[in-house]
C-alpha positions, -999 to 999 in steps of 0.1 A, spaced: 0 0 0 14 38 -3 14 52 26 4 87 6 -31 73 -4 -40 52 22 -59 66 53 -37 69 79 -40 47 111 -18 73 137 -35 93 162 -53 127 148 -44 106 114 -8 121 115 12 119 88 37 89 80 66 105 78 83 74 85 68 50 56 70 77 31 97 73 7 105 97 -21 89 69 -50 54 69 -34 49 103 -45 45 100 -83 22 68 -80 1 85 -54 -1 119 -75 -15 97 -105 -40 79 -84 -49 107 -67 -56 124 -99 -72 97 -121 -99 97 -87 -102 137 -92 -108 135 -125 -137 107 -127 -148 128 -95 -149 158 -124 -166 134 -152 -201 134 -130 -199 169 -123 -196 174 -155 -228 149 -165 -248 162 -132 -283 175 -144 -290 191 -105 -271 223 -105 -261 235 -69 -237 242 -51 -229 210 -32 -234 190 -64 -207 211 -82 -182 229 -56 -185 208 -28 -178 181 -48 -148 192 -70 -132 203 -36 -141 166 -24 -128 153 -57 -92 166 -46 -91 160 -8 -59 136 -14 -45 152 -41 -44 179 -19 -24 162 8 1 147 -17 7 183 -28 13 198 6 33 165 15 58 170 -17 62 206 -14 70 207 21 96 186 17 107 200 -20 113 225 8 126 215 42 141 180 32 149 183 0 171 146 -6 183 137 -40 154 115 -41 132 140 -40 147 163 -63 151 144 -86 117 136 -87 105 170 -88 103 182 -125 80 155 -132 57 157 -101 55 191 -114 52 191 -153 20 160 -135 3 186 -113 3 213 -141 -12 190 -170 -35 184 -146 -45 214 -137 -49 228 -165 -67 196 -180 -95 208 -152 -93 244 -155 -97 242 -198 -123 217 -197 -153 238 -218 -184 215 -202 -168 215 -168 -162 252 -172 -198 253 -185 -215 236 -153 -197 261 -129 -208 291 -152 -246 278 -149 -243 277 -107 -227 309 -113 -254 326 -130 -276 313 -106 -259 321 -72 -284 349 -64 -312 330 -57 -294 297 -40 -292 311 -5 -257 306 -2 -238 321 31 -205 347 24 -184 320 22 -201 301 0 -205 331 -23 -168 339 -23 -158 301 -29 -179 303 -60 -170 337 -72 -134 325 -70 -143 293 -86 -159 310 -111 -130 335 -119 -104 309 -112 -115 294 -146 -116 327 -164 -82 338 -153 -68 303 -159 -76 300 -197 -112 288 -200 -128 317 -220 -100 312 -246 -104 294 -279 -84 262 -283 -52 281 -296 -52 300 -269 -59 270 -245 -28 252 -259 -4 284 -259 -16 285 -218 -10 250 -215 27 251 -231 33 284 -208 21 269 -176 42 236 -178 75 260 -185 68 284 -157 63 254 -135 93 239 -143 113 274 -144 109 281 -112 115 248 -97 151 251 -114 155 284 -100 149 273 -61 172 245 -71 201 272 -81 196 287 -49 197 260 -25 227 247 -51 245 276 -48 242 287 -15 256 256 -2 288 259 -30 304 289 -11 325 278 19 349 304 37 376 286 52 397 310 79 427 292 92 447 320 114 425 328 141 440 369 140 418 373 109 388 368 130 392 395 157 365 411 174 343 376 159 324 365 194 329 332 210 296 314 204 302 323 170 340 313 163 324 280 178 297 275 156 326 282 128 346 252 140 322 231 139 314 242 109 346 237 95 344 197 113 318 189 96 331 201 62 364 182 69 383 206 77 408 204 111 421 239 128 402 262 106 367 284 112 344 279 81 315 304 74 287 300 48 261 318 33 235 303 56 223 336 70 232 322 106 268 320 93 270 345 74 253 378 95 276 375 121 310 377 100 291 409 87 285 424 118 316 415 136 348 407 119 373 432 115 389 424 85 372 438 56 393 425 35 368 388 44 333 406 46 341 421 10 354 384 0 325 366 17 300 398 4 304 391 -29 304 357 -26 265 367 -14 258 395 -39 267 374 -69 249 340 -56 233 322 -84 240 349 -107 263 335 -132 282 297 -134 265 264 -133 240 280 -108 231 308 -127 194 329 -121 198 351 -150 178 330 -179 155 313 -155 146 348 -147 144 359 -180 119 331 -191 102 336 -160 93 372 -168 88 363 -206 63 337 -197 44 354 -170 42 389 -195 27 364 -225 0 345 -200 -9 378 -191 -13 390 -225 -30 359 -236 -58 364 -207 -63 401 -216 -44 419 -190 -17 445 -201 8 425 -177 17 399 -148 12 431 -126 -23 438 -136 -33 398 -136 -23 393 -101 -33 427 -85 -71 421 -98 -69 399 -69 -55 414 -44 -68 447 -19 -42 466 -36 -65 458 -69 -41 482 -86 -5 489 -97 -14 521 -94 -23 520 -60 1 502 -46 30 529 -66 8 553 -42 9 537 -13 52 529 -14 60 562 -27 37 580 4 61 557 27 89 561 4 86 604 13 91 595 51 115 570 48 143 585 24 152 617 48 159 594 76 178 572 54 199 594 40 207 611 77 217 581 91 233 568 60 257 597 69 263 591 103 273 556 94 303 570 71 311 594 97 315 566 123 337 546 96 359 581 90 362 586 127 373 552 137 398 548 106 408 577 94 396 566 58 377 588 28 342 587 39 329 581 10 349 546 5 320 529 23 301 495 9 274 473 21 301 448 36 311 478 58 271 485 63 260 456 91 298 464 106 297 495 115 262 491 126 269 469 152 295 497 163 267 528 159 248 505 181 265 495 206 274 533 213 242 549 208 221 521 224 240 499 245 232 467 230 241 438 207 232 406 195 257 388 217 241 408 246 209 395 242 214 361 228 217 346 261 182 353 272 171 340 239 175 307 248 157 288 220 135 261 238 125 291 260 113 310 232 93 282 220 79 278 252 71 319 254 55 319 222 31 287 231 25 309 265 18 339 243 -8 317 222 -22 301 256 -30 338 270 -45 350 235 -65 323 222 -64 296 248 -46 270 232 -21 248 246 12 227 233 20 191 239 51 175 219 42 143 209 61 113 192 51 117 157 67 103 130 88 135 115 105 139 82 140 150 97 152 141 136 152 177 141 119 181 133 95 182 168 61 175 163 31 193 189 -1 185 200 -24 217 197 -58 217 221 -84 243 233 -89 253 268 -119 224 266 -90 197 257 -103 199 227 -81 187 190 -72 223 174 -40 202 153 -8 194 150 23 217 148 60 208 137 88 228 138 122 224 120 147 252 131 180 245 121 201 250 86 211 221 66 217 212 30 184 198 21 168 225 36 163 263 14 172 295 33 150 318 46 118 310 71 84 299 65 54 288 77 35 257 57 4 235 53 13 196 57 -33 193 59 -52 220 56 -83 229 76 -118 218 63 -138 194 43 -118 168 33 -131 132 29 -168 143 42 -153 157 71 -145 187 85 -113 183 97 -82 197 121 -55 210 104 -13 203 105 13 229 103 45 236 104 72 261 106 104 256 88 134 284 98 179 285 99 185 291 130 219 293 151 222 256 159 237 244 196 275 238 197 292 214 219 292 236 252 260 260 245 227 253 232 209 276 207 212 306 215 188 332 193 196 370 177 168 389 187 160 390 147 153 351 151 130 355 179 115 379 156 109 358 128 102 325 151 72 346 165 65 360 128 64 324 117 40 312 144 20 338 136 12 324 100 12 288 121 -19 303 142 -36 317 113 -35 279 98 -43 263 132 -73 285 143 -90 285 112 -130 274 117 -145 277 79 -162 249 59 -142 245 28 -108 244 23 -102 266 -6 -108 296 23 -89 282 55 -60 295 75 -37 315 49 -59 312 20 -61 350 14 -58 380 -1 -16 377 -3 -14 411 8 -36 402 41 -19 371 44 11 390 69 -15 408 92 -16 375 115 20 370 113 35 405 118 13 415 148 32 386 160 64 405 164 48 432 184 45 412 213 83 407 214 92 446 222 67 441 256 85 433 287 48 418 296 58 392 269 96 388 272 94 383 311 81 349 304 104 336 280 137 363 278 159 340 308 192 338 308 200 303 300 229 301 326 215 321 354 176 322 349 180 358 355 146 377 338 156 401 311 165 435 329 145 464 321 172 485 305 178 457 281 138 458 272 137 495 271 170 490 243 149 466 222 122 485 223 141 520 215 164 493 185 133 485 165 138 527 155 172 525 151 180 528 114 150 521 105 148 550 79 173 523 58 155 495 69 121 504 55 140 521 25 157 486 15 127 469 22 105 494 0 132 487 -28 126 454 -33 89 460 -38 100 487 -59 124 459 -78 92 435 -80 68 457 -94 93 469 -117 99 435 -130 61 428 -137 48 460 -150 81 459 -178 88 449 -209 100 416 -207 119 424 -240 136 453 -221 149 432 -197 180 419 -218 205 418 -186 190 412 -155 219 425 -135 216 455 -153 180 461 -152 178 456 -116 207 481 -114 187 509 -129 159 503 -106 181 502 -76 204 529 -79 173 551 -71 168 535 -34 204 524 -31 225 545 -8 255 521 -11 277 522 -46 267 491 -65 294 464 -66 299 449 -103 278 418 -114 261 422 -79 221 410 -81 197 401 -61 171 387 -81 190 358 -88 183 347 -54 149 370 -48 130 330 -44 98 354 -32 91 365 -63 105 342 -92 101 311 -69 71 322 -39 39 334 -44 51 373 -42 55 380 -79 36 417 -83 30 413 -48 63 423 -22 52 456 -17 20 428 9 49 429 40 43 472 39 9 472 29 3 445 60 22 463 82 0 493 81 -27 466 92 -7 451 121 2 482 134 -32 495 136 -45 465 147 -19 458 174 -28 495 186 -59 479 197 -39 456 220 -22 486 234 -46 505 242 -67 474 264 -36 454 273 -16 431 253 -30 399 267 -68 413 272 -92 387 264 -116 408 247 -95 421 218 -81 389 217 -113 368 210 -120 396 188 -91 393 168 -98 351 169 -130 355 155 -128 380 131 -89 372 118 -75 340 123 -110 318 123 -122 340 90 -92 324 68 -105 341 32 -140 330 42 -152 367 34 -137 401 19 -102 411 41 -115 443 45 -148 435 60 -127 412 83 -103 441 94 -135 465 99 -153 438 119 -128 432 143 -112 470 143 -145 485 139 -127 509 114 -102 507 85 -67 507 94 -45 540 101 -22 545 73 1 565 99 -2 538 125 27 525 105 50 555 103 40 561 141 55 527 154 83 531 128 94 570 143 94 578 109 68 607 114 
């Protein structure tokens, strides 16, 4: 039997990780398909028109489809063995013949225009109404009001851009795990701390490599050497190592991106939109590239003043402490002399901190932080897990009732992508006739443990660790019907609101006394070191939003050109940039080779959601502030208008119902001290 298709005997139905093995998947992906598709033949022949007879039943029809997807992916992902890679361009070029065998089918297309037609007299609850409105538009913008030319153009485009971009996340995994910096005299690496330099031999160890400190461009590795070794010399070698990854070489971004653009422009085309920019926007709140061009050059007003002032005190620090032209200053002397600007004008560094960020104490803070919000509670359990760092959790209510099951997998390794992100392994919903719990998990790079200390967080990891969780409860609390509308199926630029009000809680010294303990002492977080966090989520952060707002800037950029004009990516992006860039550009340096949100994620025409979200968490967590972070009232509010809603009605009328109001655009610039 495949343990992908049969129904799984473990407790809560858990997934086998253990009796999976990378050649079930393309067996179960067929079966799983030939049953959707007969499942598709009677809705096709079905004479009673409604809406359980046509939608409930095509998202029936896919139930363990579904799971094989979410199954794959996450470990395309997080485990990502030879096996399984090797695998992947067909599971793909499968899933996208698939699809668009459903979404091109004329008399399938046909019976879902008929309901359609018909929705105003059926009855039908909100989200029952959006399910089929998207339903409905899903198959006009996925081909099926084209003639059969145009149907077999889509076809040919869709099984290239699926294939593209799977290459492309293969480049960047590939090529990040290429660049090793070996460092064998230890007077290169002054002013590196201890936790780090050990982490770096261990490194090296692992890499086969005696009596040497070896740094990658895992962003664990690689931050630190930016922020605190002395010799520029090896931040500009290991730098450019970083601004040219999967640029050029065997790993090379620039024609995947190319092709990506090219196809994206001509689907665009194809379905009657002037470009990729104006096909994905019709679906966002955004709606507009003109509106979202508004909204990140309002920010973009506040943001550059500040930038360019402390832009300028950073090359004044680097004159003063070296004596060297001011102007000779690049982005690997940026994080250094940071750290420096820091520690003078606030008293604080990573190394400070990390020692009440203790990472099993985090994990238990953020489960406390979830337990005084929304009432839920965290058991681990022995699960079978797809990699032994992988822990698995039992989520229940406050009733001991099932709410679902959470994994998390924190630390780097070559299998694994870089970055953070929260996924589905089982969405919540119908599935099977049955309403069921759903499974998530969290996949980040941490610092891993050494030998004498265990891991041992920057303050940005506890940030993203709670940012993360934050998508986690949005999948985990969800309470809809259907499946097309749980947890994170929304609007993409609503998608961050759950996950960014997340971080919020992290600059209260409400929240950090029950987690920030020093992992030595048990000593609580003093208060001048909260009152530093607090007052270091300001610092810089006129360059911070600016490098942020670039890449949107970059993205839209992208999807609203020419794809003909873009006939060098490295020098396309540097046209765009040099208007946001404060630092000199360094030859052949890019970006978008490794820019996986957009030419690899679901953020193409869409980076410019982490501002637009922000506005919304900052409002929204301005309602916590002004009740109490932990106040039940705003919380359940928040449960049952936010995280339960999933995209079960319109974002906005889920923002007004649980704000009462639309979000304050300068609630934003407030918490940022840009205004």
């Amino acid at each position: 039997m495949n343990p992908l298709i049969e129904k799984s005997k473990l407790e809560h139905e858990a997934i086998p990780f253990d009796k999976i093995k990378a050649e079930h998947f393309l067996p179960a992906l067929e079966e799983a398909i030939t049953h959707a598709k007969s499942e598709y033949e009677k809705i096709k022949e079905e004479k009673e028109i409604s809406f359980k007879t046509i939608v409930e039943r095509a998202e029936e029809a896919e139930s363990t489809l579904d799971q094989i997807v979410n199954v794959f992916y996450a470990l395309y992902g997080a485990e990502c063995t030879e096996e399984i890679n090797n695998i992947s361009q067909k599971f793909s070029e499968t899933l996208t013949k698939y699809s668009s065998d459903i979404t091109l089918d004329k008399k399938l297309f046909a019976q879902v225009q008929r309901l359609y037609e018909q929705r105003d007299s059926m009855n039908l609850n909100p989200e029952q109404l959006i399910i089929l409105d998207d339903m409905y538009k899903g198959f006009a913008r996925n081909g099926a009001l084209l003639d059969e030319q145009g149907k077999t153009r889509l076809r040919e485009i869709d099984e290239k851009l699926s294939s593209v971009g799977l290459k492309f996340s293969e480049n960047v995994r590939k090529a990040t795990n290429e660049y090793v910096l070996f460092v064998e005299d230890e007077n290169k690496l002054k002013g590196m701390p201890d936790s780090v330099l050990e982490q770096a031999r261990e490194t090296a160890k692992e890499k086969g490599k005696e009596n040497a400190w070896a740094f990658t461009l895992q962003f664990p590795s690689y931050l630190p050497f930016m922020q605190y070794c002395q010799d520029r010399e090896l931040r500009k070698e290991i730098f450019m190592a970083a601004s040219v990854k999967a640029v050029e070489g065997e790993f090379g971004n620039q024609d995947n991106i190319k092709e990506t653009l090219k196809l994206r422009h001509d689907r665009a085309r194809l379905l009657g939109y002037d470009d990729h920019a104006h096909y994905t926007l019709e679906k966002r709140m955004a709606q507009d590239a003109k509106t979202v061009m508004s909204f990140l050059e309002n920010i973009l007003g506040k943001a550059r003043p500040a930038a360019t002032r402390e832009f300028e005190k950073l090359k004044d620090l680097k004159h003063e402490l070296t004596g060297e032209d001011r102007e000779d200053f690049h982005k690997y002397d940026g994080p250094f002399y940071t750290e420096i600007l820091k520690k003078r004008e606030l008293n604080i560094d990573d190394e400070l901190l990390r020692p009440y960020f203790k990472l099993e104490n985090v994990i238990d803070g953020v489960f406390e932080v979830a337990n005084r919000l929304y009432g839920i509670n965290f058991k681990e359990v022995d699960v079978p897990v797809y990699h032994k760092d992988v822990k698995a959790f039992e989520v229940t209510d406050d009733k001991g009732k099932f709410v679902g099951l959470f994994y998390a997998d924190f630390f780097p390794r070559d299998a694994k992508r870089p970055g953070a992100w929260m996924t589905d392994l089982r969405a919540q919903g119908l599935q099977h006739g049955k309403v069921k719990r759903p499974f998530v998990a969290i996949v980040c790079n941490f610092t891993k443990p050494t030998a004498s200390k265990p891991s041992l967080l920057t303050l940005d990891e506890v940030m993203t660790l709670f940012h993360e969780f934050g998508h986690s409860l949005h999948g985990l609390l969800s309470n809809v019907h259907y499946r097309a509308k749980s947890g994170t199926s929304v609007y993409w630029d609503f998608v961050e609101l759950p996950s960014q009000i997340m971080e919020n809680w992290v600059m209260e010294k409400e929240c950090l006394d029950i987690f920030a303990k020093h992992y030595e002492t048990g000593e609580k977080i003093p208060q001048e070191y909260v009152d530093k966090i607090r007052e270091s989520q300001t610092f810089l952060e006129g360059m911070g939003t600016l490098r942020q707002l670039s890449f949107a800037f970059l993205d839209m950029a992208f999807h609203t050109a020419d794809p003909s004009d873009v006939k060098d990516v490295v020098k396309f992006e540097h046209k765009v940039m040099e208007d946001y860039d404060l630092y000199p550009r360094v030859e052949r340096q890019n970006m978008a080779a490794s820019f996986g949100h957009i030419f690899a994620g679901g953020y193409a025409a869409g980076y410019y959601s982490y501002k637009w979200a922000e506005v919304l968490d900052a409002d929204a967590f301005e309602a916590f502030k002004e009740q109490g972070i932990f106040n039940q009232e705003v919380a359940k509010k928040f449960k049952e208008n936010i995280l339960e809603k999933g995209g079960s009605d319109h974002p906005a009328t889920l923002y007004q119902n649980f704000r009462g109001k639309d979000a304050d655009p300068e609630a934003l610039l407030r918490r940022a001290g840009l205004i």
